[in-house]
Each structure stands twice: as C-alpha cells, then as structure tokens.
C-alpha positions as CSV (number, residue, x, y, z in Angstrom):
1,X,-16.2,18.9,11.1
2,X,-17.9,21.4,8.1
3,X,-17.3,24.5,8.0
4,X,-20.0,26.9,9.1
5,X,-19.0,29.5,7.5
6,X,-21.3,31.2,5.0
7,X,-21.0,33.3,1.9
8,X,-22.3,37.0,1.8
9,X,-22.6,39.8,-1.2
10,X,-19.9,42.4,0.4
11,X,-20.9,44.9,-2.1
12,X,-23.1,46.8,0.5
13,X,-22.2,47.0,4.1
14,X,-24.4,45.7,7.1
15,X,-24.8,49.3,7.6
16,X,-26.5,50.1,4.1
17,X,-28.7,46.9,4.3
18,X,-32.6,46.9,4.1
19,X,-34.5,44.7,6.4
20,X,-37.7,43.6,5.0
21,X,-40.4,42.0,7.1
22,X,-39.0,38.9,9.4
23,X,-39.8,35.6,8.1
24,X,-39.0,33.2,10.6
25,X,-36.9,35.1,13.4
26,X,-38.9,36.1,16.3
27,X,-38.2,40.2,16.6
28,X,-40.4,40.9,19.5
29,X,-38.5,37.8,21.3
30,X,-35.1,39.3,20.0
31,X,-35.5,43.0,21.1
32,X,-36.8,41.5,24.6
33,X,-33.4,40.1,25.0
34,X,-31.7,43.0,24.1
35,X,-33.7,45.6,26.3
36,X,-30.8,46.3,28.3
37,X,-28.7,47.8,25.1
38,X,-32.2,49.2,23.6
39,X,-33.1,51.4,26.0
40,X,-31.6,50.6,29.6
41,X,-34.6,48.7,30.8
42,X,-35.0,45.2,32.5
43,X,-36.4,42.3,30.7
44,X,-38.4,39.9,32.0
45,X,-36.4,36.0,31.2
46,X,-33.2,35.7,30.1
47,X,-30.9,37.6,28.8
48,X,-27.1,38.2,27.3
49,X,-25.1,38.4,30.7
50,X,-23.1,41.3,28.9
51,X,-26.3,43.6,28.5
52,X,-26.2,43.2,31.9
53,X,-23.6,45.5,32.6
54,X,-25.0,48.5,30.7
55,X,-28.1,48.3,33.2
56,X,-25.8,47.5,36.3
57,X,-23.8,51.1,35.0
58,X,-27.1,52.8,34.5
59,X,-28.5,52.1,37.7
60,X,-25.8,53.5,39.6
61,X,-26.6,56.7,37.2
62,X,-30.1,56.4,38.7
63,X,-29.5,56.0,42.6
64,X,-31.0,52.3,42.7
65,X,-27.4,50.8,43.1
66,X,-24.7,52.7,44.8
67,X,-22.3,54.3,42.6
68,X,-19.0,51.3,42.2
69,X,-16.2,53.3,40.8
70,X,-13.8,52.2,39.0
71,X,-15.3,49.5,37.1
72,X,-13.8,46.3,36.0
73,X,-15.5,45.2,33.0
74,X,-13.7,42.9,30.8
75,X,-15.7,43.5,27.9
76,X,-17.4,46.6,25.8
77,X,-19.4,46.2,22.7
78,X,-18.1,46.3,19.1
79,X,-19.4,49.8,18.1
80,X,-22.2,48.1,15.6
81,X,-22.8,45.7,17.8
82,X,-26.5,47.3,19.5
83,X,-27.3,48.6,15.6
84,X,-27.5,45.0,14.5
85,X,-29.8,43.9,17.0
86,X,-31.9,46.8,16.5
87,X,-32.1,46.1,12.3
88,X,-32.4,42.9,13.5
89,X,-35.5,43.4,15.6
90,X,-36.9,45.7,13.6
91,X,-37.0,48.0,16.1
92,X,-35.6,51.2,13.8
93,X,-36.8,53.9,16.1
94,X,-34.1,52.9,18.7
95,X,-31.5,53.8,15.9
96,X,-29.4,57.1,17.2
97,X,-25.8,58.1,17.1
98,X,-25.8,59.4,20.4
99,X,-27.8,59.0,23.4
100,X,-29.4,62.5,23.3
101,X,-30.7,61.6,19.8
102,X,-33.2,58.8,21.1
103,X,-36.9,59.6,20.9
104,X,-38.5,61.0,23.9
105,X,-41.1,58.4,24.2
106,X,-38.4,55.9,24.4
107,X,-36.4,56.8,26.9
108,X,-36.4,54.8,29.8
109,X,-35.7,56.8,33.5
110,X,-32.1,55.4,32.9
111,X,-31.8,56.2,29.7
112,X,-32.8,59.6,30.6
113,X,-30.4,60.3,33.2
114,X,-27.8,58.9,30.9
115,X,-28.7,61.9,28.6
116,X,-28.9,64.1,31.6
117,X,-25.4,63.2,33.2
118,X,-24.1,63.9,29.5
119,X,-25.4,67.1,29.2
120,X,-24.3,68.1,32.4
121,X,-20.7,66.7,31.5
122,X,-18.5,70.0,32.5
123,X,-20.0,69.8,36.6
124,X,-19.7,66.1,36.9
125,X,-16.7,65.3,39.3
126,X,-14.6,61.8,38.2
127,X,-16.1,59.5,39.7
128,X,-19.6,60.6,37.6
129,X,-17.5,60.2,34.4
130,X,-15.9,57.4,34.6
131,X,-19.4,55.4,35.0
132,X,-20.6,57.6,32.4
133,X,-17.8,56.9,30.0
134,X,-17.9,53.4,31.0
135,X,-21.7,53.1,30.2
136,X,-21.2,54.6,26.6
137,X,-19.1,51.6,25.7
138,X,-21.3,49.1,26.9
139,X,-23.9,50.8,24.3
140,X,-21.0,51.1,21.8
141,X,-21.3,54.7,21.7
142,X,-17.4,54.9,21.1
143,X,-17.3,57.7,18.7
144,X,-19.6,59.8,21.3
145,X,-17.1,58.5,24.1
146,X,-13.6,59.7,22.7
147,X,-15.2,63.2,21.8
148,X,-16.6,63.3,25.4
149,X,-13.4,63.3,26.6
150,X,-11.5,64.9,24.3
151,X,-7.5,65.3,24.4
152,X,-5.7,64.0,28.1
153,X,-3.0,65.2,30.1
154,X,-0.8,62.5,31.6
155,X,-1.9,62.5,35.0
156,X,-1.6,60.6,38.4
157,X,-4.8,60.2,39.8
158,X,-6.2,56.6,39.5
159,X,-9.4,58.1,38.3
160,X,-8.9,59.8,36.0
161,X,-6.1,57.6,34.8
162,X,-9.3,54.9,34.7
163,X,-11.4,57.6,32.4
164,X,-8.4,57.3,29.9
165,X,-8.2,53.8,29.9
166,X,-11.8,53.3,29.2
167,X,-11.7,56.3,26.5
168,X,-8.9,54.5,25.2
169,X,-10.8,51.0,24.7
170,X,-13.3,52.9,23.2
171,X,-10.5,54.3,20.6
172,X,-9.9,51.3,19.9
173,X,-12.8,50.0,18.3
174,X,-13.8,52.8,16.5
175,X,-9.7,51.9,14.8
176,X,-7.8,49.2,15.3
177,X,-4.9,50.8,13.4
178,X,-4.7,54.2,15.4
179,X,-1.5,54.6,17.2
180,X,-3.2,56.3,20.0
181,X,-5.2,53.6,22.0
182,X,-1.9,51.6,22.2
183,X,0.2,54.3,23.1
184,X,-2.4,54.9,25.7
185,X,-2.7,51.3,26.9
186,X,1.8,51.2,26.6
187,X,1.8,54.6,29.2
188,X,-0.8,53.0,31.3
189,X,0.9,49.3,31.7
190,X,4.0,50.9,32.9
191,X,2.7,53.8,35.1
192,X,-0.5,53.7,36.3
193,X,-0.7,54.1,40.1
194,X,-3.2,51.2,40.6
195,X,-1.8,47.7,39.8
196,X,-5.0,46.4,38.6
197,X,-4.9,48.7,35.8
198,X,-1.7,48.5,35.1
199,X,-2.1,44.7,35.0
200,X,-5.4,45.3,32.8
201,X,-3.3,47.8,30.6
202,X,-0.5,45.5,29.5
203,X,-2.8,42.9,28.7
204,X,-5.1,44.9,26.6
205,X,-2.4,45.1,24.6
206,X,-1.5,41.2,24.6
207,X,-5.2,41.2,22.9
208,X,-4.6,43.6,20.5
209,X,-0.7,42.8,19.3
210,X,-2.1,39.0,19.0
211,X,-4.6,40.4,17.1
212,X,-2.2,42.1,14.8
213,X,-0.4,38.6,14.7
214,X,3.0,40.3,16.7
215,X,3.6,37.4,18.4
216,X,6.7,38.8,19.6
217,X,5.5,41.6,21.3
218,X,2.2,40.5,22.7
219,X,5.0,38.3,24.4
220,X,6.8,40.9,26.0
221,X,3.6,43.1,26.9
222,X,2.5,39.3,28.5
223,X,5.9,39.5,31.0
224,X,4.9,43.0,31.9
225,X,1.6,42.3,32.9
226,X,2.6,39.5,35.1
227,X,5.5,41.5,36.4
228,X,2.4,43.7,37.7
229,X,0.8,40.5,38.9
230,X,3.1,41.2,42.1
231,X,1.5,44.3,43.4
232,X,-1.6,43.0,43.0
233,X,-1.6,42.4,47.1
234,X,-2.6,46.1,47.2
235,X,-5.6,45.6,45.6
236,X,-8.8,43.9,47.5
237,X,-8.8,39.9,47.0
238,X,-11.5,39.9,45.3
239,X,-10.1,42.2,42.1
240,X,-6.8,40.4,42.5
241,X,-8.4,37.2,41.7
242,X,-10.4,38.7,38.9
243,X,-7.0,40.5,37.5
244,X,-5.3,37.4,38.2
245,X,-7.5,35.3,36.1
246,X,-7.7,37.7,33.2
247,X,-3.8,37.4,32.7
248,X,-4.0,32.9,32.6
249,X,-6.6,33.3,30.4
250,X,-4.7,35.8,28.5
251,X,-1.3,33.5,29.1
252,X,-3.3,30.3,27.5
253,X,-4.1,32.2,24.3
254,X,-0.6,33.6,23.6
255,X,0.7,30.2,24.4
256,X,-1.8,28.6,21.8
257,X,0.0,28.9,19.0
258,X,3.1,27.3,20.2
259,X,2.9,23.4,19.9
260,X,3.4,22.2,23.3
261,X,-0.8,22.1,25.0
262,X,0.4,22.0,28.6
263,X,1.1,25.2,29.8
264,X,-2.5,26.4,27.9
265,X,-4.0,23.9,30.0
266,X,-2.3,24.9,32.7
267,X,-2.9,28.6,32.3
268,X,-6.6,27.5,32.1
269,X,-6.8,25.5,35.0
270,X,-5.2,28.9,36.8
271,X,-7.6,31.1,35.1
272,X,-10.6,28.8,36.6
273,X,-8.7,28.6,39.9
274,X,-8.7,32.1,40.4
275,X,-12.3,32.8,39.6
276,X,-13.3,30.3,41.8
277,X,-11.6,32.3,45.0
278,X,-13.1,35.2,43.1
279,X,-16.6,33.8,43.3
280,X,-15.9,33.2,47.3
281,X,-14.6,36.9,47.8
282,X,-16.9,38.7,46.1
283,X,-18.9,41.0,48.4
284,X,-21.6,43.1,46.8
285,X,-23.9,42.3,43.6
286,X,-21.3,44.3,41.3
287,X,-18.5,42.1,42.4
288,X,-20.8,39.2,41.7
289,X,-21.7,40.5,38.3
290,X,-17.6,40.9,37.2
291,X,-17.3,37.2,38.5
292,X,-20.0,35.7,36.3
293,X,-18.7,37.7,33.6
294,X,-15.4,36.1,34.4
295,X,-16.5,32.8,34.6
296,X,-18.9,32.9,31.2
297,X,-15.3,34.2,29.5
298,X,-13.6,31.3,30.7
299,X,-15.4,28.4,30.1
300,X,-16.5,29.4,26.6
301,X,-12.2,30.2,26.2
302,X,-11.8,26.6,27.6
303,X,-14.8,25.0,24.9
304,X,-12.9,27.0,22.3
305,X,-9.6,25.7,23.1
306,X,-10.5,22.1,22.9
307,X,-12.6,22.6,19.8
308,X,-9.3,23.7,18.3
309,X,-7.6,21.2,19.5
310,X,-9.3,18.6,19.5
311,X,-8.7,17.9,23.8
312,X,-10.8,17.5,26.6
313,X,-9.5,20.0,29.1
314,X,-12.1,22.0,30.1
315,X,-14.3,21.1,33.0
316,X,-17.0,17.9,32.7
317,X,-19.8,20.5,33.3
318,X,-18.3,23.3,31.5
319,X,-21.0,22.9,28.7
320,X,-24.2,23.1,31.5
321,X,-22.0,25.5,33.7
322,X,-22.0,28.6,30.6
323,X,-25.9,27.6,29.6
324,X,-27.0,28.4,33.3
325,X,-24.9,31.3,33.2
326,X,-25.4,32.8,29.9
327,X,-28.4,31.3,28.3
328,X,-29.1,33.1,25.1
329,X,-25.9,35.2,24.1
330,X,-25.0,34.3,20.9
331,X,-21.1,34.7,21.6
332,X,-20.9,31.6,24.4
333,X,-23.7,29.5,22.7
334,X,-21.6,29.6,18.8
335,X,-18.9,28.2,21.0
336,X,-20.9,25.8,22.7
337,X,-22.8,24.2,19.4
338,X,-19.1,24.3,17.7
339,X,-17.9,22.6,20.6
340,X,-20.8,20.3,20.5
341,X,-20.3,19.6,16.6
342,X,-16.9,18.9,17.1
343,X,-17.7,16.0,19.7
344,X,-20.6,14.4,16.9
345,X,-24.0,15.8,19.0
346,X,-25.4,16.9,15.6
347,X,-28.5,16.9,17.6
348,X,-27.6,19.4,20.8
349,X,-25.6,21.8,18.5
350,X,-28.5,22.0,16.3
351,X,-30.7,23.1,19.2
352,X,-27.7,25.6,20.5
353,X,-27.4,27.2,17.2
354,X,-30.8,28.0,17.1
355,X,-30.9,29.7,20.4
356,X,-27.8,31.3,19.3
357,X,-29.8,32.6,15.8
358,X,-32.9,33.9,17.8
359,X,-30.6,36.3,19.6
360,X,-29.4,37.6,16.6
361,X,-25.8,39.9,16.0
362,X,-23.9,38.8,12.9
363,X,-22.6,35.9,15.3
364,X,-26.4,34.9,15.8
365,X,-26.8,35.3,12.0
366,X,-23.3,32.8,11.3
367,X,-25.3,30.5,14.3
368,X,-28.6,30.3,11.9
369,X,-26.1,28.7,8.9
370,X,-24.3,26.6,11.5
371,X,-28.1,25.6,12.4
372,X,-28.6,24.7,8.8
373,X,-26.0,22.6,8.9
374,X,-26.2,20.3,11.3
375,X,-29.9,19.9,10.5
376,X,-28.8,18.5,6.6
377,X,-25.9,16.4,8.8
378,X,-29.7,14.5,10.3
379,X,-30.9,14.4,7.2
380,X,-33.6,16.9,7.9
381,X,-33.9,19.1,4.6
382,X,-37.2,21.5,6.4
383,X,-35.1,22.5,9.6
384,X,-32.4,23.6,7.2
385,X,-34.6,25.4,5.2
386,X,-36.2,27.1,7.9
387,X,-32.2,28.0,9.9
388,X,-31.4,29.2,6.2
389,X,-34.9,31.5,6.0
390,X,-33.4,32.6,9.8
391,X,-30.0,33.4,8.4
392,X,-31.5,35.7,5.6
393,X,-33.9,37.8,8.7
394,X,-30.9,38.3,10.1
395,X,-28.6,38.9,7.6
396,X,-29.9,40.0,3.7
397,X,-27.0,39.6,2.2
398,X,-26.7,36.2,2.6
399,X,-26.1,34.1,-0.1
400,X,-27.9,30.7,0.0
401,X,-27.1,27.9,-2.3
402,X,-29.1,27.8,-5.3
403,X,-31.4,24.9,-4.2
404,X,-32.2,26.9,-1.1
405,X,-32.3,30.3,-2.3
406,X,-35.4,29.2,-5.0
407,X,-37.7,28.0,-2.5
C-alpha cells in the first residue's frame, strides 16, 4: 500500500498559518459539522459523534438534560483541535482562548451558561465543576481548565477525586512531558475510592507510557488496572461493561507489539463483548451516548489493527457498523479508507477520504492527500488535482509535487 503521508513546510506552525479564501473545501458544510465545538449548538445532519459530548455536557449546564455526574468520557480534544476547524472554516470570529472571550452575538444559550457557570466558579458545589471542567476539555480549553482548578489536595471524596482526574487529562495535553498528570493518574490508579476510576486511572497511564515507548511499564500499569477490574461489581453494570471494555481494548494495543496476534484478537473480541452487554444495560440517553462512543473506538481500533497486520479479525460489518455510527469524523473514516486501501477498494477509500477531507482537522487535511492518491491509483489525474487543491484549503503549508503545485 503507498504511503499517504504528505510533506509540509514546518517553518511556520499551524498556528501562525494564513488561510486565504477556500478553493474547493466546503466551509459553510465544515463549520455545520463542527457546531457542537463552535458554539454549543445542534446541527441539523450529521455530525462527529465526539462533538456530541460537548453539547450532551452543555445541556446538562442548561437544564434540558438532567445533570449525569461523574462522566465517563473516553476521549477529550487535542487542545488545537476546535482552532483547526475553525481556520479551517473560516469561521475566525469563533477564535478565543477562553470561553468568556467569545463574541456576544455568538454565543449560543449554552454557550452562555458555560461562561456563566465559570464566572460563578467559587459558589458552584462539585458536582457543577466536574461537568464544568469536563465540558472545557471537550472544547480543548485545557490551559483555561488546569488554572480553573488550580493546585489539589489529596482528598477522598469520589468527586472531587473525578475533578482531578479530568484536570489532570487536561494537563496532559497541554504537556506530555510534565511529571504532574502522571503522578496524578499513578495516585489515582492506586487510591481512588471508586473502582471505575481507579481502573480508568491506571490505564490512562497504559496510553501515555506506550506513548512514550516504556513498554515495560505500560505493562505493569496494564496488571494494575485489571487488578482493579475485580471491584468493578460495585459499580452499576452498565459502567462495568464500559470500564471493562476500555481495559481489552487497552490490553490488545499493549499486546500489539509482541509477535504472537492471538491474545490482541482476543482482547478485541472481549472489548466488543463487553460493549455489546454495555449496549443492553445502558439506561438513559447519556449511558447510550458513552456506548456509541465505545463502540465507534472499537471498531475503528479493530480496522486499525488488521490494516497493520494485514488480518481479518474485526467484525464482517465492522466497516458499515462505524459509517452508521460516526459518519463524517475524520478520525474513524482515515481508518476506514486505510483499511479500505489496504484490502485494494481504490474506489470506496477514495470516496471515504473525501468525506474524511470535508470535515477537515489536520487528520481531514492527511485524508485529502490520501484522497489524491487513490484517485492517481484509478488513473484519474482531475480527482487528484482537485483532493490535492482540498489538502492546500485545509492545510497551506502543504507541499505538492511540482506537477501539481503549477496548475
């Protein structure tokens, strides 16, 4: 399979990037997607299941779901993650480093009790901050997050002890070096009161040893988190499951770089096992909304895993299963046109990258040259041209090949 990787000048940030006039990307179309991180509103069609959980946060700020505390969210956003889809879009007014700083006329009713919870920080009782924390890292407002909070106390109540961990998530993305998050995550895996987030604890930091290639001690943070696994009958079934299948799916990518497939298969199997009893014990839309989050994160691990690898382990449907689900994120539909690629559909990974590109993120941007691609694989030099006029809307600093970049 090529590689669809692309080259870029790196002498100027993202950040420090102008964005003239869009070409061939559809702005309006790509802001629409992305109302949930713009400004807290719904969108009519689809949209990236993980905007989703910004809005479900912000309308428990608002009244018009009942306040769910803790929440389970497996992911938040990289902290430039809404910035590139508003430079993307065009959509510059919706720039701001912290929620307050939004203009007036484009604040939606949740985005304005968002500012008004945070200004009212000091009288808010836990349960208010933890959604409120929790809703700055779905917007990737980390910085604003970990000043919010401020320094901690080592303390025993499970909310609070929740607050930290999502304070310390946010820590974590604005430095993946600091000390602090892990020594956070390290205090948490061994003595928070709930299991769940002591089980959520140890594996954050499977995710972010692995990351730092410390095979070695992802492993051991990976037997403390499914030591935990065993006081997870405590917790309801339905957040068991969900904790449960976090840890396989955890499990299959530690085990991934050993050379023996079967126990990754077998973790994944697990990890689809689990949500499936998660899907039948979920009880409220909220519980609903973590299991399709679940699920999306699954099956796009699963494509990933036999793209690597070149096996055929994930579910028959698994491809139509994560398009119904999560239609035009640009994080499960990369994965889905690689996987695609990799099995010779030049044809349906064409059409997924695209999709991918019009939702944009530096993901989308990397889907737009993967577009490119596949359309020169069919011998169809104007589709590439017009993926490669896509990549530069969505990232400047592109560099094209010479043929392409002279049009």
């Amino acid at each position: 399979m090529p590689s669809f990787a692309y080259q870029r000048d790196d002498s100027r940030s993202f950040g420090e990037l102008r964005f003239p006039a869009a070409d061939a990307l559809d702005t309006a179309e790509l802001a629409r997607r992305w109302a949930g991180w713009l400004d807290l509103r719904d969108a009519a069609g689809p949209v990236p299941l993980r905007s989703r959980h910004a809005v479900h946060l912000a309308r428990m700020l608002t009244g018009e779901e009942d306040a769910v505390v803790p929440n389970w969210f497996s992911t938040v956003s990289v902290t430039s993650s809404r910035y590139q889809v508003i430079v993307q879009a065009r959509s510059h007014r919706h720039l701001c480093e912290q929620p307050g700083a939004l203009p007036e006329e484009l604040r939606s009713p949740r985005w304005r009790a968002l500012v008004e919870a945070l200004e009212r920080w000091a009288d808010l009782p836990a349960e208010r901050r933890v959604v409120v924390v929790a809703l700055l890292t779905q917007l990737g407002f980390h910085r604003h997050a970990v000043r919010l909070v401020g320094p901690f106390t080592v303390d025993t109540d499970p909310l609070r002890q929740q607050l930290v961990y999502e304070v310390a998530r946010a820590a974590y993305q604005l430095n993946r070096k600091s000390p602090i998050p892990y020594e956070i995550f390290a205090w948490l895996a061994r003595d928070a009161v709930r299991p769940a987030l002591r089980t959520l604890a140890a594996l954050q930091l499977v995710s972010t040893r692995a990351r730092g290639s410390d095979r070695e001690e992802a492993g051991r943070w990976l037997a403390e988190a499914e030591r935990s696994l065993t006081g997870l009958g405590a917790e309801p079934d339905w957040l068991a499951h969900l904790v449960t299948s976090r840890y396989h799916r955890a499990a299959a990518l530690h085990e991934l770089s050993g050379r023996d497939r079967d126990p990754v298969v077998a973790h994944m199997r697990a990890a689809l096992e689990h949500d499936d009893a998660l899907a039948r014990s979920a009880g409220n839309p909220v519980q609903a909304h973590y299991q399709r989050e679940n699920r999306g994160l699954v099956l796009e691990a699963h494509l990933k895993l036999d793209t690597l690898t070149g096996t055929a382990s994930a579910p028959g449907d698994a491809v139509g299963q994560l398009l119904s689900l999560d239609p035009v994120d640009p994080e499960p539909l990369y994965a889905i046109g690689a996987y695609l690629a990799g099995r010779g559909d030049w044809e349906a990974a064409l059409e997924t990258f695209l999709r991918a590109a019009g939702s944009g993120t530096l993901r989308g941007a990397s889907a737009a040259n993967a577009a490119a691609v596949c359309a020169e694989r069919l011998g169809r030099p104007d589709e590439a041209e017009h993926a490669r006029r896509l990549l530069l809307d969505l990232d400047p600093a592109a560099r094209l090949p010479v043929h392409q970049a002279d049009v």
